[in-house]
N, CA, C and O atoms as a printed pandas DataFrame, in Angstrom:
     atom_number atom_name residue_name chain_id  residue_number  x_coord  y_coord  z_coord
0              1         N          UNK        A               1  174.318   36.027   57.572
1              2        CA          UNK        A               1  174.026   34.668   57.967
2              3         C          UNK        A               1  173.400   33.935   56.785
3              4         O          UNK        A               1  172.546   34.460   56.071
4              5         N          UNK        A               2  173.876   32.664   56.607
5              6        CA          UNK        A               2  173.034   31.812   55.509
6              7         C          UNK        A               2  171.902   31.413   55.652
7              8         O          UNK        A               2  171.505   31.241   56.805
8              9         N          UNK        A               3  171.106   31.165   54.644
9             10        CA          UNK        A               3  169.403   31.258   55.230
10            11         C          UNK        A               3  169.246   30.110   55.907
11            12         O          UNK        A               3  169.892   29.350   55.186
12            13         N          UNK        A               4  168.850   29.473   56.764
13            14        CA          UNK        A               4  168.434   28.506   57.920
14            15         C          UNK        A               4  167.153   28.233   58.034
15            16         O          UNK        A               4  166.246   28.847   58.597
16            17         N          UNK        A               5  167.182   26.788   57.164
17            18        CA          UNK        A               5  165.609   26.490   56.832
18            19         C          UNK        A               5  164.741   25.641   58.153
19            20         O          UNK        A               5  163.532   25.580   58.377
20            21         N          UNK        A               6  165.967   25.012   58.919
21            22        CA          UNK        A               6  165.673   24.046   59.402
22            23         C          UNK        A               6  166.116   23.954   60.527
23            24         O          UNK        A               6  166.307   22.909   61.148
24            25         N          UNK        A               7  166.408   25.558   61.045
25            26        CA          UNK        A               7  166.069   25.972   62.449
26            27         C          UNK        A               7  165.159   27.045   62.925
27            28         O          UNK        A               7  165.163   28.221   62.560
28            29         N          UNK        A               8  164.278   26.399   63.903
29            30        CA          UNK        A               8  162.875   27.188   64.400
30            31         C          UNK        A               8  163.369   27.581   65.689
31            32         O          UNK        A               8  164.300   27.255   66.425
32            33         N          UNK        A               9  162.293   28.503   65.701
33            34        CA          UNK        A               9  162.342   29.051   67.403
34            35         C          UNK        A               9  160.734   29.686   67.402
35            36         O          UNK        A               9  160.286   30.625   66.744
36            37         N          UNK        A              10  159.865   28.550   68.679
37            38        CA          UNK        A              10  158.782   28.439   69.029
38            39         C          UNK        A              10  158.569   28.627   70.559
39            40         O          UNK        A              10  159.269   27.800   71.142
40            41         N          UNK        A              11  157.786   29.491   71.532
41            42        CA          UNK        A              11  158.092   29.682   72.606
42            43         C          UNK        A              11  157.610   28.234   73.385
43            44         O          UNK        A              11  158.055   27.685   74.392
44            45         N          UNK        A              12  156.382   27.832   72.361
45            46        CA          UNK        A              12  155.709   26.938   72.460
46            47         C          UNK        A              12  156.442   25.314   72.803
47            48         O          UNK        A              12  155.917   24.473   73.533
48            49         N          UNK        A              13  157.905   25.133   71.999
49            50        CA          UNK        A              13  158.735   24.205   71.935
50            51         C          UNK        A              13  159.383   24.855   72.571
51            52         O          UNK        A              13  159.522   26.078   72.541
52            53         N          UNK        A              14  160.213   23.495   73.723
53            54        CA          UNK        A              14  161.769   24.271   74.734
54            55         C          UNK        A              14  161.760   25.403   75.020
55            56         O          UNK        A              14  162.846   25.952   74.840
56            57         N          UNK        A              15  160.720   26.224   75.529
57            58        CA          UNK        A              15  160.919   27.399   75.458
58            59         C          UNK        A              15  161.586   28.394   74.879
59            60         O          UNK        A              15  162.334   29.203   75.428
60            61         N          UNK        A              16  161.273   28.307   73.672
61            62        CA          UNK        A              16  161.591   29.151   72.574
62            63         C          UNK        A              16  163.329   29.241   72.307
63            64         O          UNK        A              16  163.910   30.244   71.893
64            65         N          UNK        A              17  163.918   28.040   72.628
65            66        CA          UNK        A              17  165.183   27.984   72.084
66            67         C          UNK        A              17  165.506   27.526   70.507
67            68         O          UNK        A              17  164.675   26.867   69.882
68            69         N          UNK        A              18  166.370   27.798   70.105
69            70        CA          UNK        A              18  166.670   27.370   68.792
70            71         C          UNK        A              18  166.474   25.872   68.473
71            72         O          UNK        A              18  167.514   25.221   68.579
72            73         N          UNK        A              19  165.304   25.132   68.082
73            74        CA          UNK        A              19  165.406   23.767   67.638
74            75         C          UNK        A              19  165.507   23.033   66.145
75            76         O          UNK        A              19  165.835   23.721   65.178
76            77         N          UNK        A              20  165.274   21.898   66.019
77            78        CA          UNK        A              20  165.539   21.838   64.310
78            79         C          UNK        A              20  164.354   21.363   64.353
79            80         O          UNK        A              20  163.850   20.672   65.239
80            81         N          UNK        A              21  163.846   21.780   63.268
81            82        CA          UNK        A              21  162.181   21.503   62.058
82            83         C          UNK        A              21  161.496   21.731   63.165
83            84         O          UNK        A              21  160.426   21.543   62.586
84            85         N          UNK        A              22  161.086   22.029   64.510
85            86        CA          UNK        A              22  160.268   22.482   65.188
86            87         C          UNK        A              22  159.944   21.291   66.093
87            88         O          UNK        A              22  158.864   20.954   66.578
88            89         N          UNK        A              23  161.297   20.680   66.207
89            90        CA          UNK        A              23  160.913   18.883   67.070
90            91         C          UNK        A              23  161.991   19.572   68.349
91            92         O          UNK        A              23  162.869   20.413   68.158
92            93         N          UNK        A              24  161.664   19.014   69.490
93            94        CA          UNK        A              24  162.139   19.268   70.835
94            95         C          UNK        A              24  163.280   18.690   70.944
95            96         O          UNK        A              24  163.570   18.149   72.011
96            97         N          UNK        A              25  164.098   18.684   69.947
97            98        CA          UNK        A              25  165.729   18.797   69.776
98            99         C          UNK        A              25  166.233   20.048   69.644
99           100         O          UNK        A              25  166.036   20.666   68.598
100          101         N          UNK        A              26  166.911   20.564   70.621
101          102        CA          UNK        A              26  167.621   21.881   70.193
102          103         C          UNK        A              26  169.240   22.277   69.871
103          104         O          UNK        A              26  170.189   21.964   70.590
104          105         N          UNK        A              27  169.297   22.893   68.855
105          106        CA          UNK        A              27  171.201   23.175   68.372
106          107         C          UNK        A              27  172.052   22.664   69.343
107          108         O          UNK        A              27  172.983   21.871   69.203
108          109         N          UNK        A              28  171.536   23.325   70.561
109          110        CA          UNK        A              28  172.443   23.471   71.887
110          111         C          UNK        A              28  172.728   21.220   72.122
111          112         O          UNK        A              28  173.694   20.493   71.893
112          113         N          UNK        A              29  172.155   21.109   72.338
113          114        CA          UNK        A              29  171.821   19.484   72.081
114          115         C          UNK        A              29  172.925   19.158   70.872
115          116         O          UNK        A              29  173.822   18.432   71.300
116          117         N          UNK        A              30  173.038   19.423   69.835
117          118        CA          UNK        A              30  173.208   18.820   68.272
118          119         C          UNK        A              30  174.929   19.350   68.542
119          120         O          UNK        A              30  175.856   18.587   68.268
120          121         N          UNK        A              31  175.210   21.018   69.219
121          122        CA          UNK        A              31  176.650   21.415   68.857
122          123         C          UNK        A              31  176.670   20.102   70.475
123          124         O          UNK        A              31  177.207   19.009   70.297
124          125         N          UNK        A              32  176.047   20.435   71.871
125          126        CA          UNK        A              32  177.454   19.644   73.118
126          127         C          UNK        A              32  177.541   18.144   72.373
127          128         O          UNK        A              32  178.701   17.738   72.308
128          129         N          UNK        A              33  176.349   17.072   71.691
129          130        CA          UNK        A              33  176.845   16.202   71.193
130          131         C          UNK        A              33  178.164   16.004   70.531
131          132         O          UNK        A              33  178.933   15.095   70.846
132          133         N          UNK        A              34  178.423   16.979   69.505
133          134        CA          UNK        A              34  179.612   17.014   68.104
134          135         C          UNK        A              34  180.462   17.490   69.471
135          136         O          UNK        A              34  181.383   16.702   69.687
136          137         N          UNK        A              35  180.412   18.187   70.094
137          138        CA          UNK        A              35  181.805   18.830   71.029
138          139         C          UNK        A              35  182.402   17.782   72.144
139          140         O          UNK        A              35  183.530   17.684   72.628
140          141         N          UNK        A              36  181.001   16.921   72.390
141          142        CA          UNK        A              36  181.277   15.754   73.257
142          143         C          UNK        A              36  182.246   14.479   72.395
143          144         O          UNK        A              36  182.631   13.344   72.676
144          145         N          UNK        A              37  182.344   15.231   71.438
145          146        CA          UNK        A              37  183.224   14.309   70.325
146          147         C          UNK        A              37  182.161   12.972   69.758
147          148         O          UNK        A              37  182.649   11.851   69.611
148          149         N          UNK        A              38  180.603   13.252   69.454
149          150        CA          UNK        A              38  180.138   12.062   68.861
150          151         C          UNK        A              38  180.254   12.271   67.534
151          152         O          UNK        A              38  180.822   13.310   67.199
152          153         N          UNK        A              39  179.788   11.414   66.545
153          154        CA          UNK        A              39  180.178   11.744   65.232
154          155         C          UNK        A              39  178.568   11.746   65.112
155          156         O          UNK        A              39  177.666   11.508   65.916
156          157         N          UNK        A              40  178.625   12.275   63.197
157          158        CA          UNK        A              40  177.348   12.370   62.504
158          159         C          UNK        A              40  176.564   11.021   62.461
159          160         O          UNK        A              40  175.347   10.884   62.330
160          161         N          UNK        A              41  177.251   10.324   62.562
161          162        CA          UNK        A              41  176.477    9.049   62.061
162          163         C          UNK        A              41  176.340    8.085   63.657
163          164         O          UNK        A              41  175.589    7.126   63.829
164          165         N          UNK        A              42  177.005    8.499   64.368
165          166        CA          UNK        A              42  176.067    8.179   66.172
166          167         C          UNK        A              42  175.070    9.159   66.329
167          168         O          UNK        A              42  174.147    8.726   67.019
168          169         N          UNK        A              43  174.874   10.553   65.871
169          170        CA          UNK        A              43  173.926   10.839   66.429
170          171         C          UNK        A              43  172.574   10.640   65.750
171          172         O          UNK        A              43  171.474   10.799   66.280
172          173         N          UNK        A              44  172.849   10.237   64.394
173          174        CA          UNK        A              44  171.698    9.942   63.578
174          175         C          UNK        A              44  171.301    8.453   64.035
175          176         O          UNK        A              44  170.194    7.998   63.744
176          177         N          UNK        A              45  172.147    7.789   64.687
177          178        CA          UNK        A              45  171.476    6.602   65.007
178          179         C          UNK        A              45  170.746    6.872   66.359
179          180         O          UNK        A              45  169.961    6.037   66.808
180          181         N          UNK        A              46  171.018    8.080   67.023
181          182        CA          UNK        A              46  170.347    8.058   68.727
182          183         C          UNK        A              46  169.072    9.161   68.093
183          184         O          UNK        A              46  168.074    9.412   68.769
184          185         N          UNK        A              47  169.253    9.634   66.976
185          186        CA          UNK        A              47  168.214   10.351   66.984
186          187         C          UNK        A              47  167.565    9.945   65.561
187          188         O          UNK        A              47  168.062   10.359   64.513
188          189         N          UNK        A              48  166.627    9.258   65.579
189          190        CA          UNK        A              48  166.484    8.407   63.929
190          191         C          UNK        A              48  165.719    9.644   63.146
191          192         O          UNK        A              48  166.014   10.186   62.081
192          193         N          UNK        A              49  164.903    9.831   63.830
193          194        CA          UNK        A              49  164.692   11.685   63.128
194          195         C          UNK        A              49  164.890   12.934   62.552
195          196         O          UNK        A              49  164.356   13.875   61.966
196          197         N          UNK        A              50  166.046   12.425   63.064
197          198        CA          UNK        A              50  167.319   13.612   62.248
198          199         C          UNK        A              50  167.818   13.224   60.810
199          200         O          UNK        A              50  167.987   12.048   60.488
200          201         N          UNK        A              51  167.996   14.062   60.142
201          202        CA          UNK        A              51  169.285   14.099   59.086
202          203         C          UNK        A              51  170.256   14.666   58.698
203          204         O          UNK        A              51  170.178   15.762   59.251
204          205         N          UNK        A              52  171.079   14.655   58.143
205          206        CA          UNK        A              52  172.296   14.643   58.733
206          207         C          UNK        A              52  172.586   16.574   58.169
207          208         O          UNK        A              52  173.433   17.330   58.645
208          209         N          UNK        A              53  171.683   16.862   57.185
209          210        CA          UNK        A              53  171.758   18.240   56.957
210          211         C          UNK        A              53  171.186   18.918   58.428
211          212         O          UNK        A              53  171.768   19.957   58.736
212          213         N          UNK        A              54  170.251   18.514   59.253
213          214        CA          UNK        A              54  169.573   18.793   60.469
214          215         C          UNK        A              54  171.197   19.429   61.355
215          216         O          UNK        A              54  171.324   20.637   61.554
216          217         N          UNK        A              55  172.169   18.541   61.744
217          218        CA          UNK        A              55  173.631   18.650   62.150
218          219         C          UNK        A              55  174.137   19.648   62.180
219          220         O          UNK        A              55  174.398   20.480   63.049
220          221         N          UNK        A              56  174.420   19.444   60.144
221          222        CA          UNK        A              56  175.322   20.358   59.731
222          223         C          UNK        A              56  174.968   22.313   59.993
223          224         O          UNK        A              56  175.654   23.298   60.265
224          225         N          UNK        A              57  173.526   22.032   59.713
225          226        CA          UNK        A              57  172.658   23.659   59.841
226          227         C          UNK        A              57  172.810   24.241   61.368
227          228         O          UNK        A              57  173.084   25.404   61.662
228          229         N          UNK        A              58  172.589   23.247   62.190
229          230        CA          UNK        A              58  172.604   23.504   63.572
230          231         C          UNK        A              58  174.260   24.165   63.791
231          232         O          UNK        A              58  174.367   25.311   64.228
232          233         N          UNK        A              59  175.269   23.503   63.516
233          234        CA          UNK        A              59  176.376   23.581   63.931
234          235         C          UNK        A              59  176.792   25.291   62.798
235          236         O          UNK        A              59  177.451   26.247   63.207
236          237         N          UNK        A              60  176.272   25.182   61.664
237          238        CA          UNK        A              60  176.213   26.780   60.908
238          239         C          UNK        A              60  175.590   27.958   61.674
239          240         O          UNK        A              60  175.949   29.128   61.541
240          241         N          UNK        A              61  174.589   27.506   62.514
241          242        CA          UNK        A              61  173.573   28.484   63.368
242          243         C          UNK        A              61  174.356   28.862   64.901
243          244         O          UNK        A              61  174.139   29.896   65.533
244          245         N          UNK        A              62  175.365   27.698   65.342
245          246        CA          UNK        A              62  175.808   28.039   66.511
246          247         C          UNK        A              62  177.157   29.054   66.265
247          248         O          UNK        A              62  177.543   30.052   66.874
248          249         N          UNK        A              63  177.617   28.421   65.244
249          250        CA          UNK        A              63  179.099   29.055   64.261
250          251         C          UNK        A              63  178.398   30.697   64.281
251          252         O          UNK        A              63  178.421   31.343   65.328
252          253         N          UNK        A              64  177.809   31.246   63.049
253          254        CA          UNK        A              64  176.675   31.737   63.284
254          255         C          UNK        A              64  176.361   33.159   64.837
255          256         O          UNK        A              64  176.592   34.352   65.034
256          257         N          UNK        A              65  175.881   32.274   65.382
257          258        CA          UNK        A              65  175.653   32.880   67.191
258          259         C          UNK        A              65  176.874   33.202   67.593
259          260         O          UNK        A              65  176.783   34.393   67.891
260          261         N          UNK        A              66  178.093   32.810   67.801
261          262        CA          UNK        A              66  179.221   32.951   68.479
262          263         C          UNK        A              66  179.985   33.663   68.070
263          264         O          UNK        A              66  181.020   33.827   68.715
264          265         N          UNK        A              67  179.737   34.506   66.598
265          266        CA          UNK        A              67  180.765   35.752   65.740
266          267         C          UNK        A              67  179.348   36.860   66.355
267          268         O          UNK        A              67  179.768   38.016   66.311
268          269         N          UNK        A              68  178.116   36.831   66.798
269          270        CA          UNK        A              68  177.480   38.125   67.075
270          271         C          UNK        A              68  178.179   38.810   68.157
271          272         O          UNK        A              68  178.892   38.186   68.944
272          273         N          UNK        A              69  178.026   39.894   68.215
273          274        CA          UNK        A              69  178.644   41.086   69.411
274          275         C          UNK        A              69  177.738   41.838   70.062
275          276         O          UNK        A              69  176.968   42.560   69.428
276          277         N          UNK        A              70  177.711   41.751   71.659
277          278        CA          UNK        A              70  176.762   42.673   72.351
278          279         C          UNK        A              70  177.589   43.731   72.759
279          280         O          UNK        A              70  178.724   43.739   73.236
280          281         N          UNK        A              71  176.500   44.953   72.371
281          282        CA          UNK        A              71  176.816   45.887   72.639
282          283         C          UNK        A              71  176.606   46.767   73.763
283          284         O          UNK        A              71  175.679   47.577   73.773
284          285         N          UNK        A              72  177.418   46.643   74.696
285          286        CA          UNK        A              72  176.838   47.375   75.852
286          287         C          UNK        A              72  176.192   48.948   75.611
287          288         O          UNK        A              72  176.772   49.744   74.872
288          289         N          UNK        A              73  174.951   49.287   76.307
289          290        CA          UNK        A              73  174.302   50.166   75.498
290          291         C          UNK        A              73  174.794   51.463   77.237
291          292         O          UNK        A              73  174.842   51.196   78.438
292          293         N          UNK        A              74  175.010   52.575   76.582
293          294        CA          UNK        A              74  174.991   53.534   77.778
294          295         C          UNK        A              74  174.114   53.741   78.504
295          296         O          UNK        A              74  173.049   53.771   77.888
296          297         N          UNK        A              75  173.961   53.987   80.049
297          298        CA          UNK        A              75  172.926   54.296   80.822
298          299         C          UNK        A              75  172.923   56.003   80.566
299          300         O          UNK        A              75  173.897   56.754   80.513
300          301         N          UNK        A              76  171.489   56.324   80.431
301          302        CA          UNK        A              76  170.961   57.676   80.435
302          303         C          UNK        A              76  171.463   58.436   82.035
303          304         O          UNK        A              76  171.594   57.997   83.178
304          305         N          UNK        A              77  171.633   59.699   81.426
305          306        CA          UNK        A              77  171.884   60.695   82.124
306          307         C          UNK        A              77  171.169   60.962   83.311
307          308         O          UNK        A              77  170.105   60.343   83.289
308          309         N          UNK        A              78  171.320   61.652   84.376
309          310        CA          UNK        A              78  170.610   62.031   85.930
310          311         C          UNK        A              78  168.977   62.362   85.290
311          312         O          UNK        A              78  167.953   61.741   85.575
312          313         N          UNK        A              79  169.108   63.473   84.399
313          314        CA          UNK        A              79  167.811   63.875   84.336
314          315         C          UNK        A              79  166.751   62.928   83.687
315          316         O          UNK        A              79  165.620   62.830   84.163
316          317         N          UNK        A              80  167.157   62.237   82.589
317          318        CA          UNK        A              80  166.512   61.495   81.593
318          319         C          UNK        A              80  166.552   59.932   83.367
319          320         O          UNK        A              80  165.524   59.339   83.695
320          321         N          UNK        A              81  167.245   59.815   83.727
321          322        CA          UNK        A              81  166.797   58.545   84.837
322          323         C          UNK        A              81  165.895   59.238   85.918
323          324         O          UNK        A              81  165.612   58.441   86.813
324          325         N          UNK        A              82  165.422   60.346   86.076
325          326        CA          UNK        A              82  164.415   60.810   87.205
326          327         C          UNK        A              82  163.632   60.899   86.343
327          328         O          UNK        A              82  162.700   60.137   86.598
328          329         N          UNK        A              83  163.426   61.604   85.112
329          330        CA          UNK        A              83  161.950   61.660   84.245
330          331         C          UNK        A              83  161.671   59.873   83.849
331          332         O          UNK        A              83  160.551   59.571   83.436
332          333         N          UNK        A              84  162.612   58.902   83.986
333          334        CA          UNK        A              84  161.677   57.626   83.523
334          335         C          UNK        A              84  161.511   57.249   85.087
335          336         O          UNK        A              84  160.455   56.772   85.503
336          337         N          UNK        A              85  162.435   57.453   85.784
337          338        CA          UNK        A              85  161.355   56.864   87.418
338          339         C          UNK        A              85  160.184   57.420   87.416
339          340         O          UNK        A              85  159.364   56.736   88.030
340          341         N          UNK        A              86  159.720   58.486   86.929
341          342        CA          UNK        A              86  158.469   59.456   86.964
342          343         C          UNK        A              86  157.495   58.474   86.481
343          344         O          UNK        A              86  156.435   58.120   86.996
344          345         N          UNK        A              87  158.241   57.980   85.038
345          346        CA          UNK        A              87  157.521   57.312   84.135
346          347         C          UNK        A              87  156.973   56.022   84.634
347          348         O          UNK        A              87  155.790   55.684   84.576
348          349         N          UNK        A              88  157.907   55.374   85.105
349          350        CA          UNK        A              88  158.035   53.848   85.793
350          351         C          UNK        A              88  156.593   53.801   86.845
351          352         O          UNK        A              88  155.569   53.119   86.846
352          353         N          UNK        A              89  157.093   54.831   87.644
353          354        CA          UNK        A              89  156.431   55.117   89.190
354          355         C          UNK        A              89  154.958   55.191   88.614
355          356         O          UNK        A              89  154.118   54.343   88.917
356          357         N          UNK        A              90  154.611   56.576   87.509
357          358        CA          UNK        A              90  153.122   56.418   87.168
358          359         C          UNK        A              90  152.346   55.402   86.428
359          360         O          UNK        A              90  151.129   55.433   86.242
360          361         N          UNK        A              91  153.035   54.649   86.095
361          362        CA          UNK        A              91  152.694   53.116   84.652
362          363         C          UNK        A              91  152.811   52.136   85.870
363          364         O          UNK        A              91  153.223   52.091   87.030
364          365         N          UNK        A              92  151.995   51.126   84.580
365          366        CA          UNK        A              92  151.705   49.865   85.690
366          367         C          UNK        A              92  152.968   48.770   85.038
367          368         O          UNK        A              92  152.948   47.543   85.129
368          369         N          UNK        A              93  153.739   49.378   84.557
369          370        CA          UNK        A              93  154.936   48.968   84.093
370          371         C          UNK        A              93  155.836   47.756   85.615
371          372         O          UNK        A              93  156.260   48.117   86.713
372          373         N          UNK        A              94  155.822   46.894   85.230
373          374        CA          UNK        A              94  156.497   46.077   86.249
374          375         C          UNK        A              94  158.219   45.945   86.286
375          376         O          UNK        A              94  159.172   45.994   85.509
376          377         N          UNK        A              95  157.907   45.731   87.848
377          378        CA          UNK        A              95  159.711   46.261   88.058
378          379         C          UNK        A              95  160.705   45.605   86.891
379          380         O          UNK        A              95  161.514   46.229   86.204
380          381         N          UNK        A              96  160.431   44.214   86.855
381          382        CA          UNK        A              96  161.132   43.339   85.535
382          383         C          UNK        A              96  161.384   43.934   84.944
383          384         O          UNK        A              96  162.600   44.123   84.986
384          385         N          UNK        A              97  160.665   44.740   83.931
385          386        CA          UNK        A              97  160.920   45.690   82.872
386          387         C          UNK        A              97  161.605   47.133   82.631
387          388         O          UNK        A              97  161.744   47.859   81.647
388          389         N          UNK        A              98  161.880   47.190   83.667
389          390        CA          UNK        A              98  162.589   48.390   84.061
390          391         C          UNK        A              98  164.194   48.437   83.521
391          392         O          UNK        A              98  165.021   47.676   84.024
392          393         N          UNK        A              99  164.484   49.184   82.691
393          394        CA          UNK        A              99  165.670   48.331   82.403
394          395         C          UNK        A              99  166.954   48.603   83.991
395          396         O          UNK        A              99  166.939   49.412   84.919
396          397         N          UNK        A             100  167.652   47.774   83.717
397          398        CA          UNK        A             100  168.983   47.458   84.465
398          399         C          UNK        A             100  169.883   49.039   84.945
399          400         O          UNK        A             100  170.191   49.328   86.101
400          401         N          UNK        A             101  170.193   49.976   83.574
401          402        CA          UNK        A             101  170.679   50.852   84.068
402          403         C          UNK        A             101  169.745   52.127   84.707
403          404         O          UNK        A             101  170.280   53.221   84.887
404          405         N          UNK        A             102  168.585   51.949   84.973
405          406        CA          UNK        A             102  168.011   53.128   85.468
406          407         C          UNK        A             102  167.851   52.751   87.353
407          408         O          UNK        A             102  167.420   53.516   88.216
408          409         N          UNK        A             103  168.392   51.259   87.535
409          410        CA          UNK        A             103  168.450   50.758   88.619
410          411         C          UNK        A             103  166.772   50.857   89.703
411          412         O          UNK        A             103  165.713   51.295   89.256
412          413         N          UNK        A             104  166.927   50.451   90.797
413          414        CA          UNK        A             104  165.798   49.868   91.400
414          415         C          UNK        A             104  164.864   51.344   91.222
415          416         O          UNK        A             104  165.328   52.483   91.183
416          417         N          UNK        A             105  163.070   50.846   91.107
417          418        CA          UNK        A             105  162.151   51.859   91.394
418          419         C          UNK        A             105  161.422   52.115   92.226
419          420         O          UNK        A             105  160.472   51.331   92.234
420          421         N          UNK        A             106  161.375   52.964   93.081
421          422        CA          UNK        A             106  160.969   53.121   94.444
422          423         C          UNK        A             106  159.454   53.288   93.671
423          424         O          UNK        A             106  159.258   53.739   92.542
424          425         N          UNK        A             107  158.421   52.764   94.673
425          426        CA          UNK        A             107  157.273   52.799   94.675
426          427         C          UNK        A             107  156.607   53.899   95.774
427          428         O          UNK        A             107  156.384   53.436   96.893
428          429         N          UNK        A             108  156.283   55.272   95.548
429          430        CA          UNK        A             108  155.613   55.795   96.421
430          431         C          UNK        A             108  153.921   56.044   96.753
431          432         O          UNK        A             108  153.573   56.640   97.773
């Protein structure tokens, strides 16, 4: 990825989505504009704050996001999923966190 000066991610701003210079504009905003078919120079007039490198970086960062690949990760075996219910069950570990493939944790 090319270095990306002038996109932040603050949990503090938008809830920690990708924004530019750390102002409550986010990529997601900057690419549906350009996809909504506006041009560079309407959105610099709706957003006087911006410049026009602000755009171009955003639209490199979404370019960027959309070549990454998730990798579905394997769920652990019978034994290794009863030794982390063990684990789960004795920790004050909350259900949220539990991951997905070890499925629901009974509380006894």
């Amino acid at each position: 990825m090319p270095e990306l000066t002038r996109i932040t991610r603050d949990s503090a701003v938008m809830g920690g989505k990708p924004c530019i210079r750390g102002m409550r504009v986010t990529v997601g905003t900057l690419v549906g504009l350009v996809a909504a078919g506006r041009t560079r120079d309407e959105i610099l007039r709706e957003y006087p704050y911006l410049e026009a490198e602000d755009i171009a970086e955003a639209l490199s960062y979404a370019a960027w996001r959309a070549e990454e690949v998730e990798v579905q990760l394997r769920c652990a075996g019978s034994s290794q999923l009863a030794r982390a219910g063990r684990l789960f069950r004795s920790s004050r570990i909350t259900r949220s966190l539990v991951p997905r493939c070890f499925g629901p944790v009974s509380r006894r």
